[in-house]
Residue frames as qw, qx, qy, qz and C-alpha x, y, z in Angstrom:
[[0.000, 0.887, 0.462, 0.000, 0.00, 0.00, 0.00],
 [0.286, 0.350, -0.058, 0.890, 0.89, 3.83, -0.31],
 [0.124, -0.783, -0.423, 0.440, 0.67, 6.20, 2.48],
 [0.185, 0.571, 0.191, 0.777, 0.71, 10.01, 2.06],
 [0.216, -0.372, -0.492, 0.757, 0.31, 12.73, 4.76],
 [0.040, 0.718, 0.686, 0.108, -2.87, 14.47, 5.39],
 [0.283, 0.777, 0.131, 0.547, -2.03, 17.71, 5.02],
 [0.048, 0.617, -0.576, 0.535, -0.92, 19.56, 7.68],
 [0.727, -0.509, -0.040, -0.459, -3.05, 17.36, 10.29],
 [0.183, -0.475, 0.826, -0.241, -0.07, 14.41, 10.93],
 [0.884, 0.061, 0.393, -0.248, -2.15, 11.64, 9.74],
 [0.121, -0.410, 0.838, 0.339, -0.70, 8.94, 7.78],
 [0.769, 0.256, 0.417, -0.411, -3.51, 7.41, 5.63],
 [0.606, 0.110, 0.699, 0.363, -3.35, 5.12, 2.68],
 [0.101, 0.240, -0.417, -0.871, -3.61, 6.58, -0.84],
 [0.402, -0.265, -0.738, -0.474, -6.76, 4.21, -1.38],
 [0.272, -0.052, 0.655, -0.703, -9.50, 4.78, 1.40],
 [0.092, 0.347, 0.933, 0.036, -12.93, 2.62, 1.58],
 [0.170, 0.035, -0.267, -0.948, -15.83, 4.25, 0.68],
 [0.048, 0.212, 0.964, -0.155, -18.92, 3.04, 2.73],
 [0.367, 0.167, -0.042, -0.914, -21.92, 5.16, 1.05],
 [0.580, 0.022, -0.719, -0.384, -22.80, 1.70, -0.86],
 [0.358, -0.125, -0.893, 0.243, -22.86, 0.06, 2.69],
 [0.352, 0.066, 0.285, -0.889, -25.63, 2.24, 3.74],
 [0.377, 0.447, 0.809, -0.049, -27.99, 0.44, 1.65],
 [0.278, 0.768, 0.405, -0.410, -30.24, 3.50, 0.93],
 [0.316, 0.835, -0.193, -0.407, -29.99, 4.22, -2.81],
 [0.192, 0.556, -0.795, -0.146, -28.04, 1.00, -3.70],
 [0.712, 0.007, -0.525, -0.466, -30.53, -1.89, -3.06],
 [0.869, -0.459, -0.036, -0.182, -30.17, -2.33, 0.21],
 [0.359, 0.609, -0.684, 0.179, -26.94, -4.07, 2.16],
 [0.915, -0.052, -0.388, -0.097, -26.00, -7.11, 3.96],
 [0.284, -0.832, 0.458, -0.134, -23.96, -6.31, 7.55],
 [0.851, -0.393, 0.308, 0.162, -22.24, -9.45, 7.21],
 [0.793, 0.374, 0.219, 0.428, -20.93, -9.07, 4.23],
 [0.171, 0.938, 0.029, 0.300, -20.18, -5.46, 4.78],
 [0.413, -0.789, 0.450, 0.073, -17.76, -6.05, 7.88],
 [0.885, 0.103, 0.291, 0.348, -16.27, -9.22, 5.83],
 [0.497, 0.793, 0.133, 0.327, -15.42, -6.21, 3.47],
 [0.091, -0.927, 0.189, -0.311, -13.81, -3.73, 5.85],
 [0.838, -0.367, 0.401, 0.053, -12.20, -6.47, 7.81],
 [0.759, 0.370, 0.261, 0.468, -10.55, -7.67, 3.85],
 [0.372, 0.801, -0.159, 0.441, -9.46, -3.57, 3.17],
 [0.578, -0.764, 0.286, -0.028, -7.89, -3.62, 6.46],
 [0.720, -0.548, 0.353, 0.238, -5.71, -6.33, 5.47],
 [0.633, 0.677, 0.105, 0.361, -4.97, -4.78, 2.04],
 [0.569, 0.071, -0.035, 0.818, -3.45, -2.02, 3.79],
 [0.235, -0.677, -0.206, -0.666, -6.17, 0.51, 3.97],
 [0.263, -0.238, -0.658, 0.664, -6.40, 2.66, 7.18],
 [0.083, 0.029, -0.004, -0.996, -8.68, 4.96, 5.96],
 [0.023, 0.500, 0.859, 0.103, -12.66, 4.41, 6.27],
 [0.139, -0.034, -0.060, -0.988, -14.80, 7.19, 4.81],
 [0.018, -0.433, -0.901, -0.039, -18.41, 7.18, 6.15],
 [0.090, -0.155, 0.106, -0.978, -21.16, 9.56, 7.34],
 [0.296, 0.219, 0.823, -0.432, -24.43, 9.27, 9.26],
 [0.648, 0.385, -0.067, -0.654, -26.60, 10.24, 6.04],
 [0.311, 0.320, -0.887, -0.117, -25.13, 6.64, 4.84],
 [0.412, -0.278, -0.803, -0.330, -28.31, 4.80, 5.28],
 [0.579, -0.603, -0.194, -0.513, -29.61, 6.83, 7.94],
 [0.515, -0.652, 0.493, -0.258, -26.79, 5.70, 10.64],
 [0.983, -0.030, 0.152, -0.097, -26.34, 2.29, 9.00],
 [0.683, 0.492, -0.432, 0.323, -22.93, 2.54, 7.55],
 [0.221, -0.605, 0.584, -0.494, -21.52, 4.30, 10.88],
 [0.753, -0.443, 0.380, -0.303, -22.68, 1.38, 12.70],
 [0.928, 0.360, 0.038, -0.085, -21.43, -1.01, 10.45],
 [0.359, 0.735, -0.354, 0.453, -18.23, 0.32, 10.87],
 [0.386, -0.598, 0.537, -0.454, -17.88, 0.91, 14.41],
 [0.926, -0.075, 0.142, -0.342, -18.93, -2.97, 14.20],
 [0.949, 0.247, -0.115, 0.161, -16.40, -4.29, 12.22],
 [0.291, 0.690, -0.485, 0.452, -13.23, -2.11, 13.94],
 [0.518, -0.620, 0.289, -0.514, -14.43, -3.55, 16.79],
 [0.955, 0.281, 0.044, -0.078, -13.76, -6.68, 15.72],
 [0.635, 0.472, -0.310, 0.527, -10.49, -6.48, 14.49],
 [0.673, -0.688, -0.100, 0.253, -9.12, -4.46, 17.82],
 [0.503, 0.110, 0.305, 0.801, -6.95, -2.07, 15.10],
 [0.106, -0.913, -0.374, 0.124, -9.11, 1.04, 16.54],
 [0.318, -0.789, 0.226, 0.475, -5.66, 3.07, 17.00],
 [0.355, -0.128, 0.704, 0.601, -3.82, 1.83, 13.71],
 [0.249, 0.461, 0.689, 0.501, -6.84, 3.31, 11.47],
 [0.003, 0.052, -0.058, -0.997, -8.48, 6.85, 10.19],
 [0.139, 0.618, 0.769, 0.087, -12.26, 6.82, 10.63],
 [0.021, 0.037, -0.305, -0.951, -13.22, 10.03, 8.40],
 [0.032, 0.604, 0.793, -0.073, -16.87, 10.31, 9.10],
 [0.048, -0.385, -0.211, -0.897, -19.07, 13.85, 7.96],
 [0.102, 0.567, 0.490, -0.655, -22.06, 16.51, 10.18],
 [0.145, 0.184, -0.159, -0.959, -23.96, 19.16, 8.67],
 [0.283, -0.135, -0.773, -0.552, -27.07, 16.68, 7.62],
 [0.266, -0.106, 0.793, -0.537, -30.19, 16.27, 9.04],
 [0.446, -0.146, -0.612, -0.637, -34.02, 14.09, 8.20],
 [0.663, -0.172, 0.177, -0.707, -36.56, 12.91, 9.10],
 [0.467, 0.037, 0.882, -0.053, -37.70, 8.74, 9.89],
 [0.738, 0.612, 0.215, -0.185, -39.41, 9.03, 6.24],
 [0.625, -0.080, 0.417, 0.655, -35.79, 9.65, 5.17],
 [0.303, 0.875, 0.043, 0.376, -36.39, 13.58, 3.76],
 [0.744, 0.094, 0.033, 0.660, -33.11, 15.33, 4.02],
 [0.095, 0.939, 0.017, 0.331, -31.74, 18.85, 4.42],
 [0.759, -0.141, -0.380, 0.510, -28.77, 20.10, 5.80],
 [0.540, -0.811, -0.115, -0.193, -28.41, 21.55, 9.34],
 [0.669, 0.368, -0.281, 0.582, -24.89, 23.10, 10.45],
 [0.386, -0.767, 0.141, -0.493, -25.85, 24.95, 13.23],
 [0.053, -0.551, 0.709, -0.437, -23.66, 24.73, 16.44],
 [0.546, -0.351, 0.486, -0.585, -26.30, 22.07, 17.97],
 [0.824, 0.438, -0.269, -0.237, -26.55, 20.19, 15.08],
 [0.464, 0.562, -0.668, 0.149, -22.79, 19.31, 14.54],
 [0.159, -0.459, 0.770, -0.415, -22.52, 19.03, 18.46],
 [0.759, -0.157, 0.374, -0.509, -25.28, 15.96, 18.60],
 [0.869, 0.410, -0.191, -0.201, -24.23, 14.54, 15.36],
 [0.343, 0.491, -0.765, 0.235, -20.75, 13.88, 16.86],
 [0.424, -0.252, 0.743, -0.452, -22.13, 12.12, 19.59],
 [0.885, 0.116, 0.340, -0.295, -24.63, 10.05, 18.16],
 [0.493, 0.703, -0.508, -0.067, -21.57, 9.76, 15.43],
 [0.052, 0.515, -0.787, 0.336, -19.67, 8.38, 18.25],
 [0.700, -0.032, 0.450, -0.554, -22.13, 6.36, 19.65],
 [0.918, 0.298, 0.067, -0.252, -22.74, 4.18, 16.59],
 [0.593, 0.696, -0.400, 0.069, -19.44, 4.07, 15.84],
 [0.834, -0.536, -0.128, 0.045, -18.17, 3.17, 19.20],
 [0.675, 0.191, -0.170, 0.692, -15.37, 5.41, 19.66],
 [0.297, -0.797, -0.362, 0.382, -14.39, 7.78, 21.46],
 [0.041, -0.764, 0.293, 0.574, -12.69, 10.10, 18.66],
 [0.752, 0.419, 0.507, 0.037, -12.76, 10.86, 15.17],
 [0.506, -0.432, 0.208, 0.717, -9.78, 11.44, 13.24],
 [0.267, 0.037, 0.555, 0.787, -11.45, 13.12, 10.54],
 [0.221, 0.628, 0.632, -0.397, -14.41, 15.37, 10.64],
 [0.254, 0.114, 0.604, 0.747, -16.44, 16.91, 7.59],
 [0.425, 0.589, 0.276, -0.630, -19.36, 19.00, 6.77],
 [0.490, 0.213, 0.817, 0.218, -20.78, 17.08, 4.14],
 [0.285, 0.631, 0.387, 0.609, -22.03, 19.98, 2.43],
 [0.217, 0.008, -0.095, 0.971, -22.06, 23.65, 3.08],
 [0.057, 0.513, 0.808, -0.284, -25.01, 25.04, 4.44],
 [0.166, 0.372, 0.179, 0.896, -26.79, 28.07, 3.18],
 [0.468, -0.761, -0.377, -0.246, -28.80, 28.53, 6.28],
 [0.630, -0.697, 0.097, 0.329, -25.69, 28.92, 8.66],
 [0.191, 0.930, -0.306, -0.068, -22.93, 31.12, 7.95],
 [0.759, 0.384, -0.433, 0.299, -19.55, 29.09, 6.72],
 [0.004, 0.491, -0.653, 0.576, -17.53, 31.48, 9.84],
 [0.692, -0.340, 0.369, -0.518, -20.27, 29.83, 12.38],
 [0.981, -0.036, -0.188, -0.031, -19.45, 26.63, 11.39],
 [0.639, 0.384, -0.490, 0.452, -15.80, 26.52, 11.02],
 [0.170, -0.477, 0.587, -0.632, -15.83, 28.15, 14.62],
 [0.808, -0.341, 0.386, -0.288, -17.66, 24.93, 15.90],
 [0.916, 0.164, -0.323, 0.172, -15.48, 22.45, 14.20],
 [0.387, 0.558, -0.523, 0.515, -12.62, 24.33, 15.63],
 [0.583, -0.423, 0.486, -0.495, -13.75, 24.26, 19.41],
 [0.993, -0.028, 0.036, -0.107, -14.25, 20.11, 18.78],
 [0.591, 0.554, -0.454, 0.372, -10.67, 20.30, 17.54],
 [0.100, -0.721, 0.340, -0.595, -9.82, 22.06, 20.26],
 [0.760, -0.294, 0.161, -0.556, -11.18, 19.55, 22.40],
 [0.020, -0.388, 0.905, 0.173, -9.49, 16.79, 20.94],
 [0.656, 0.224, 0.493, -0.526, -12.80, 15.15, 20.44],
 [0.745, 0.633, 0.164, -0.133, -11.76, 15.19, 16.68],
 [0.610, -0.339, 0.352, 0.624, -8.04, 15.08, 15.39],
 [0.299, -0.175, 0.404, 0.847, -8.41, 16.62, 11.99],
 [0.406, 0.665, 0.405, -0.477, -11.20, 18.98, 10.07],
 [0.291, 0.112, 0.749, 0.585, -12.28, 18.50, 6.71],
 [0.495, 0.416, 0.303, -0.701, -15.20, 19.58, 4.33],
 [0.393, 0.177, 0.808, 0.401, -16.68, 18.32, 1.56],
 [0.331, 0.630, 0.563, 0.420, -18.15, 19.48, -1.82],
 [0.130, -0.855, -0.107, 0.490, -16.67, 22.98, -1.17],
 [0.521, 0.797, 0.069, 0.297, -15.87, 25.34, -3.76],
 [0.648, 0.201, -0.345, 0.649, -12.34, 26.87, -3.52],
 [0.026, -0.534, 0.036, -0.844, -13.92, 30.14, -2.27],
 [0.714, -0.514, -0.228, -0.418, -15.65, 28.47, 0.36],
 [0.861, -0.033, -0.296, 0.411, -12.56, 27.02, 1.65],
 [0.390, 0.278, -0.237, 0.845, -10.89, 30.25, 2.16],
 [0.479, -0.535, 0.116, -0.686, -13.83, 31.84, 4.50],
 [0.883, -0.371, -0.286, -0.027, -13.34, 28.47, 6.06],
 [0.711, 0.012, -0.274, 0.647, -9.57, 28.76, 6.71],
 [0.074, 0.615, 0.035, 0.785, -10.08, 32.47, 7.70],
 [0.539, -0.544, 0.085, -0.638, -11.58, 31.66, 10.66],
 [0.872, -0.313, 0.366, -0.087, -10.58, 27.72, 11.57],
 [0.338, -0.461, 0.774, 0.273, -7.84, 25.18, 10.98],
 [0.756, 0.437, -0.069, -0.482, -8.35, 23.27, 7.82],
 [0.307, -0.527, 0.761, 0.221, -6.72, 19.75, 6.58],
 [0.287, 0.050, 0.927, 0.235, -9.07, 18.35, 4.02],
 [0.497, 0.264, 0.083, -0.823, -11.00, 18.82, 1.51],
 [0.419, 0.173, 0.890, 0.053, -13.55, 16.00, -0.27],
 [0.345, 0.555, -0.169, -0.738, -14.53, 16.24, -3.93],
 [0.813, 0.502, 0.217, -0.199, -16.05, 14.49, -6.92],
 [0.088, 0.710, -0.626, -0.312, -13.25, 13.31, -9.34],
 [0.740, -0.007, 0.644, 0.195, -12.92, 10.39, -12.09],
 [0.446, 0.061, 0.693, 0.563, -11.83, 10.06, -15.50],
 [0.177, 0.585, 0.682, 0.402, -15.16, 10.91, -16.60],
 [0.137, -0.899, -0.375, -0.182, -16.14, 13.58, -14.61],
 [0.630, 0.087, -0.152, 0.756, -12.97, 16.07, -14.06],
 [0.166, 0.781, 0.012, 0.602, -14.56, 19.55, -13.43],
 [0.470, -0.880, 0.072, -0.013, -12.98, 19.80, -9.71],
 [0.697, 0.513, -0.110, 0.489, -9.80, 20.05, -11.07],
 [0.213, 0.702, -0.144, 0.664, -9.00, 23.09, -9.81],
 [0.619, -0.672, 0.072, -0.400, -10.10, 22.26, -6.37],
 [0.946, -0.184, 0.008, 0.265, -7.21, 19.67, -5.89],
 [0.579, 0.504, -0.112, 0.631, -4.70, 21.92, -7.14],
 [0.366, -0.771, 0.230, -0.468, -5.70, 24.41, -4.55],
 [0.785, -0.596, 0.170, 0.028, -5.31, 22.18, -1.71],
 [0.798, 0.123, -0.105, 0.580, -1.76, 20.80, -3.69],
 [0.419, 0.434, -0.157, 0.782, -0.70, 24.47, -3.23],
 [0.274, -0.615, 0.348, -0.653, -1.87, 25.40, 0.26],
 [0.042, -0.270, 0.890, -0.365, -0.87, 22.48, 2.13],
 [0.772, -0.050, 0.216, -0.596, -4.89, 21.10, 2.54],
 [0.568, -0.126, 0.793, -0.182, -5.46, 17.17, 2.20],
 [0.502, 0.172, -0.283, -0.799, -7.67, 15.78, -0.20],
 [0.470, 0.214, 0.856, -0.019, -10.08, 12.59, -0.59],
 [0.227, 0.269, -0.552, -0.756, -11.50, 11.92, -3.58],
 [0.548, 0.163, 0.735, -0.363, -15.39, 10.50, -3.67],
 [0.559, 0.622, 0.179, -0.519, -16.57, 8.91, -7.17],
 [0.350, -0.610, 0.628, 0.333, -13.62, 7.57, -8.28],
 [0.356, -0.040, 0.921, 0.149, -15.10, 4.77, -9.96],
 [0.375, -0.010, -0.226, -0.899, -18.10, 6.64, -11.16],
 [0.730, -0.005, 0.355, -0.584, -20.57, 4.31, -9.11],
 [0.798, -0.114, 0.591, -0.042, -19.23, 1.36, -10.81],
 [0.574, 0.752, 0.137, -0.294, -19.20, 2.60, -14.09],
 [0.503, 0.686, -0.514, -0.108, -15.61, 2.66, -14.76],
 [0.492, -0.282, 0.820, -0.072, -15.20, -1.28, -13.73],
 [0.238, 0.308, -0.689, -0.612, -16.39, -2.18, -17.22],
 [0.130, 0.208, 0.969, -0.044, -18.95, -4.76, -15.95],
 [0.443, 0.418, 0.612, -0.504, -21.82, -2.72, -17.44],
 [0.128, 0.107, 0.611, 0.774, -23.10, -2.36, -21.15],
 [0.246, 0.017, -0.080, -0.966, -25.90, -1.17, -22.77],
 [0.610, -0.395, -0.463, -0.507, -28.61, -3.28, -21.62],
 [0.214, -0.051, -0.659, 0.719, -27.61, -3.06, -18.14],
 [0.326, -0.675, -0.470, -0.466, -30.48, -2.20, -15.98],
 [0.132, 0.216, -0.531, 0.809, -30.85, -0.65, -12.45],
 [0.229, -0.567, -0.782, 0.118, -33.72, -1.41, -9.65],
 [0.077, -0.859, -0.310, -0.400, -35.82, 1.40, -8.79],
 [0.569, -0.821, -0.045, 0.033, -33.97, 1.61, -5.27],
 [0.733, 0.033, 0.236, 0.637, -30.89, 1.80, -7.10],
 [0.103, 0.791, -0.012, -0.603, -29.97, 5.75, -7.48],
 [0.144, -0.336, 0.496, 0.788, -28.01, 4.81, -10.62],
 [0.300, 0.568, 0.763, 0.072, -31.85, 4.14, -12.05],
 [0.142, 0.954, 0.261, -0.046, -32.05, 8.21, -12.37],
 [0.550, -0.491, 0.332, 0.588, -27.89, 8.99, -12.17],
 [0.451, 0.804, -0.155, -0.354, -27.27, 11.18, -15.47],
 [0.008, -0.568, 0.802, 0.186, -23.69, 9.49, -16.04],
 [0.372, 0.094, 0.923, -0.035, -25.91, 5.79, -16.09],
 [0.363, 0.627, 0.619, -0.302, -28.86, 7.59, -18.65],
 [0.405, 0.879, -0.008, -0.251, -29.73, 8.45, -22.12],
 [0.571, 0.703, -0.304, 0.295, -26.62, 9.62, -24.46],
 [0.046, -0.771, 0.604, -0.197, -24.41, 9.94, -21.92],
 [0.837, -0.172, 0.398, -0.334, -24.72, 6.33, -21.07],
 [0.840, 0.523, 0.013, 0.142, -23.82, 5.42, -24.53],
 [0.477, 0.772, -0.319, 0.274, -20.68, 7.59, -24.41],
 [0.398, -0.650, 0.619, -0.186, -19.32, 6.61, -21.34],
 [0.878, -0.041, 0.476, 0.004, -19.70, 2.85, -21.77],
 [0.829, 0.523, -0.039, 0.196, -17.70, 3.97, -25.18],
 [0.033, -0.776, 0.520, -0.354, -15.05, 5.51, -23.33],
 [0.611, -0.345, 0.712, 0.014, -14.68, 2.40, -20.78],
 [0.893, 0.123, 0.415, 0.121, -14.51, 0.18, -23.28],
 [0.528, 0.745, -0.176, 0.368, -11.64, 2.26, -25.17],
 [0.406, -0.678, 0.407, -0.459, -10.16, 2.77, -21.88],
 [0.957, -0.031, 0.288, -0.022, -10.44, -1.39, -21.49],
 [0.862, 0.380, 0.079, 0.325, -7.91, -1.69, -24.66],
 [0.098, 0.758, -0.439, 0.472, -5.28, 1.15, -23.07],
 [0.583, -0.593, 0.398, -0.387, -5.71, -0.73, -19.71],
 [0.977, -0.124, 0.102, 0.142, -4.88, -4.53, -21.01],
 [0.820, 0.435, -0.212, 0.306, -1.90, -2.95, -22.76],
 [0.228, -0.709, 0.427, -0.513, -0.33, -1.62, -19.61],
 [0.429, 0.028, -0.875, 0.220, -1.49, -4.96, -18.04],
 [0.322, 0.175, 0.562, -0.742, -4.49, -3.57, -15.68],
 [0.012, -0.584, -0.806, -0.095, -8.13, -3.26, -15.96],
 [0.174, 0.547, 0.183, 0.798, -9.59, -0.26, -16.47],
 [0.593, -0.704, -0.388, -0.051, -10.90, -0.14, -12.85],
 [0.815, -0.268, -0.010, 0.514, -6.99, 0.10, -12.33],
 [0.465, 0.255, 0.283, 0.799, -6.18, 2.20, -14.81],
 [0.093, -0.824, -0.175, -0.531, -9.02, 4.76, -14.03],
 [0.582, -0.804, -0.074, 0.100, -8.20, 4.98, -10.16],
 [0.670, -0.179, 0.085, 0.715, -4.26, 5.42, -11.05],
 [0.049, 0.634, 0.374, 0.675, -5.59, 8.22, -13.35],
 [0.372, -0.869, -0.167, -0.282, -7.23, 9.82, -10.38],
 [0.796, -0.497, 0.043, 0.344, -3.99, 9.02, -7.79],
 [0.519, -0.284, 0.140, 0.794, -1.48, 11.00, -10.06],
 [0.056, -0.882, -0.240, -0.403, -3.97, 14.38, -10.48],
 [0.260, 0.177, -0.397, 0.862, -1.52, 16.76, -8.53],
 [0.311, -0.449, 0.121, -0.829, -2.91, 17.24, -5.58],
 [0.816, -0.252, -0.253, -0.454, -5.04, 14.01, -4.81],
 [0.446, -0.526, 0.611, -0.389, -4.10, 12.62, -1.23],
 [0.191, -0.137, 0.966, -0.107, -6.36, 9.93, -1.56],
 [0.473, -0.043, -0.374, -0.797, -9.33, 8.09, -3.64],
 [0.627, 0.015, 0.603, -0.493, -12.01, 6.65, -1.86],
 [0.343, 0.026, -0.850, -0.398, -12.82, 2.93, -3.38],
 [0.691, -0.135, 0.157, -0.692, -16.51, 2.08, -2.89],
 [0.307, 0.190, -0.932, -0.012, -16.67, -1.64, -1.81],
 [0.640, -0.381, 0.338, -0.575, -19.69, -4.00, 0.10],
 [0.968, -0.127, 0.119, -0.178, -18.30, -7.36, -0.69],
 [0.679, -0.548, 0.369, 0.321, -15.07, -8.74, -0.63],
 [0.708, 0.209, 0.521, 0.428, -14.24, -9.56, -4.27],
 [0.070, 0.979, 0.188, 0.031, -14.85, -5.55, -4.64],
 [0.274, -0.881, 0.354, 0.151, -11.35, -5.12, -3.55],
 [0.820, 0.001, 0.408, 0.402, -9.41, -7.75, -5.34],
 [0.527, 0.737, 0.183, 0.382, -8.35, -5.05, -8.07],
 [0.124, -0.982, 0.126, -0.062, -6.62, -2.57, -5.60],
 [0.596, -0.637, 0.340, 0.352, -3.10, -3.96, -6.15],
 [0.669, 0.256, 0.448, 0.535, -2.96, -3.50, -9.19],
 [0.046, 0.918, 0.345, 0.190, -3.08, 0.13, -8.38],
 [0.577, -0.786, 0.103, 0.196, -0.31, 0.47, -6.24],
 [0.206, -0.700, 0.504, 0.463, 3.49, 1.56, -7.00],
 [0.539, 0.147, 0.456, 0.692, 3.62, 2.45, -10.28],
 [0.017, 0.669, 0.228, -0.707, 2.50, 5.67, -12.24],
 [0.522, 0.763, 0.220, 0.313, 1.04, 6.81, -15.97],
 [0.443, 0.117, 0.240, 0.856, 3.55, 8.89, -18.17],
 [0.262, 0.542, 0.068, -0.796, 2.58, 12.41, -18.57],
 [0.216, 0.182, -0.724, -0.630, 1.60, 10.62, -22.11],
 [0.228, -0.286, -0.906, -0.213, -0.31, 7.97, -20.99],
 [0.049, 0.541, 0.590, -0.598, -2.35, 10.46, -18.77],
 [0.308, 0.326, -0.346, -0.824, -3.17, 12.46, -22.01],
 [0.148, 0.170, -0.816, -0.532, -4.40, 9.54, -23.86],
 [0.119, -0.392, -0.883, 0.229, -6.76, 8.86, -21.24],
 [0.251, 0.647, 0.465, -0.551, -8.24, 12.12, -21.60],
 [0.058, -0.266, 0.772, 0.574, -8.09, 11.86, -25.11],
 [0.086, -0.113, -0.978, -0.151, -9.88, 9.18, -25.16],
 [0.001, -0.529, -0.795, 0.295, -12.42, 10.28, -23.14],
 [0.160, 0.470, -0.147, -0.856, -12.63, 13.77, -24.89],
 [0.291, 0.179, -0.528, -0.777, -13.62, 12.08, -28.00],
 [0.109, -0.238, -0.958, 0.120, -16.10, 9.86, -26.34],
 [0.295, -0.475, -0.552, 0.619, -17.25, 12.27, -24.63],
 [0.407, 0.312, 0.091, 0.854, -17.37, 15.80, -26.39],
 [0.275, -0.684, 0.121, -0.665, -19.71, 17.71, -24.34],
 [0.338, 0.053, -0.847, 0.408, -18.80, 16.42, -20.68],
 [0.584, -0.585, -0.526, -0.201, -21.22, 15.66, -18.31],
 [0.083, 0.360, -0.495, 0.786, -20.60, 18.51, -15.29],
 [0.187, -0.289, -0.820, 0.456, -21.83, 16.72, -11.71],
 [0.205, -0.368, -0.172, -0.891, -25.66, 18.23, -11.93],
 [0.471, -0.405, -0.758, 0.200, -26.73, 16.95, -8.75],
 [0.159, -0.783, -0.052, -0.599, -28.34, 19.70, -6.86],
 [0.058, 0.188, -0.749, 0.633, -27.03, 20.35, -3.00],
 [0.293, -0.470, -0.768, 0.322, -29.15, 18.83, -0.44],
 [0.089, -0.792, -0.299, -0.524, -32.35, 21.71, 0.52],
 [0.173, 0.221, -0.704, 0.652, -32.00, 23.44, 3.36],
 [0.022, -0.507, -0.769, 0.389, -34.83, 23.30, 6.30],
 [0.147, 0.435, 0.055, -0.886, -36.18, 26.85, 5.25],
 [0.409, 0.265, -0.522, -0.700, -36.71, 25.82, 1.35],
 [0.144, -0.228, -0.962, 0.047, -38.31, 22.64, 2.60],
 [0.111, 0.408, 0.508, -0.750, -40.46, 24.81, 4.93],
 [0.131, 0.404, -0.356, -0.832, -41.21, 27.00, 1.68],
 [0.332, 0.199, -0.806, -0.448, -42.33, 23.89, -0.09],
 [0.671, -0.346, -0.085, -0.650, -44.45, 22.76, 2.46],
 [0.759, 0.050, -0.638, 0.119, -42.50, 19.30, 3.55],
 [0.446, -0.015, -0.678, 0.584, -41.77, 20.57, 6.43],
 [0.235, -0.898, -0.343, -0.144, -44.01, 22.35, 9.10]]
């Protein structure tokens, strides 16, 4: 395995981290806790120390899953558990996210709770709120810092500008963004962090399975399956991507990988990128990650891949997921009282 320091924070994490959004269930057909700790239990002894979760991850189910299977092993100290605030719903499972000061402070407990620890070496605000000022947040991550409750502060899906009202006001050591082959427009947001010391994780890597070549064009997706409505899995773009992996396949055998390989090495030597989160809920999910490890594309063979995918591709497909509402615009809409 490859480690890499987390920016300024003094962690030592692998360059591949797990990625337990799938083990939530919700949006992926459900999940199976035995098989899920079999999983985390296998990236452990790949070499992975890193385990990215968050309580929106089936509604507390990944966290617990987690906390389950470190518990298990007894390799609590020897691993990074990178877990996210800022979210809150309802027991119907509507959504909206809630950064306020009481928020964060319950979500780390009940964080901790499911997780059964007593510190988490990586905290995140899973998205940026637009109901609570950025300074009010960062000033409650920092007081947890302080505290030692947490060991290092992160955020996710921030824009660069958001980062800098963050660092203005609190310590900063990580930031989490969207990045694969296909989808490339946070570029710029990795570079930043390469040039101000910041961290990075990297969620999507694989594009939801997409670039593991195991789908084609009569692939379906259950309704309870998000990639049933996922732009990148629908329509034209569907077509062009599956032509891109499968042009991508015939660069990847001649190297000697799989394009699963080949796309995550792609994403591992993007100046900047710390680490790329690999989404996994069953062992054989991981059997590909050593064929990822020490070596590195040519400043050629990283062209050719976006080459490749340029002409697959020609109008790219820019992450149009809308952010999570907040409670107000819910209100607004009537979902909430």
């Amino acid at each position: 395995m490859e480690y890499i320091q987390i920016g300024s924070s003094g962690l030592s994490s692998s360059r591949i981290g797990l990625g337990t959004w799938a083990i939530g269930g919700i949006g992926w057909g459900g999940t199976d806790e035995n098989k899920s700790i079999k999983t985390i239990q296998r990236a452990i002894d790949t070499g992975i120390n890193l385990f990215d979760t968050a309580p929106i991850y089936g509604f507390g189910v990944a966290e617990e899953i987690v906390g389950k299977a470190v518990k298990q092993t007894g390799k609590r100290d020897n691993l990074l558990i990178a877990t996210k605030a800022g979210m809150e719903w309802t027991e119907e499972g509507l959504a909206w996210t809630n950064a306020s000061k009481r928020r964060i402070i319950t979500e780390l407990e009940d964080s901790l709770r499911r997780l059964q620890m007593d510190y988490i070496d990586i905290y995140q605000l899973h998205y940026p709120d637009r109901d609570t000022p950025i300074e009010e947040v960062a000033d409650t991550f920092a007081q947890l810092h302080k505290e030692g409750k947490i060991r290092a502060i992160g955020v996710s899906n921030f824009t660069t500008e958001q980062i800098d009202q963050w660092r203005r006001i609190a310590p900063l050591h990580s930031s989490q963004t969207l990045l694969n082959v296909l989808q490339k427009e946070w570029i710029p947001s990795f570079q930043y962090c390469r040039e101000n010391n910041l961290g990075s994780l990297t969620w999507g890597t694989l594009a939801q399975g997409l670039l593991t070549g195991k789908f084609n064009e009569t692939s379906t997706f259950a309704e309870d399956d998000l990639r049933s409505v996922y732009p990148p899995f629908t329509g034209e773009y569907f077509t062009q991507h599956l032509t891109a992996v499968e042009q991508l396949k015939t660069m990847a055998r001649e190297l000697g990988k799989n394009v699963a390989q080949l796309s995550v090495r792609w994403v591992l030597d993007q100046p900047g990128v710390s680490v790329a989160l690999w989404g996994a809920r069953s062992e054989h999910q991981l059997d590909d990650i050593a064929g990822v490890l020490d070596w590195s594309l040519s400043i050629e063979d990283i062209e050719r891949v976006n080459q490749i995918v340029k002409n697959a591709v020609p109008e790219p497909l820019v992450d149009s997921t809308p952010p999570p509402p907040t409670k107000k615009e819910l209100q607004e809409l009537g979902y909430l009282a």
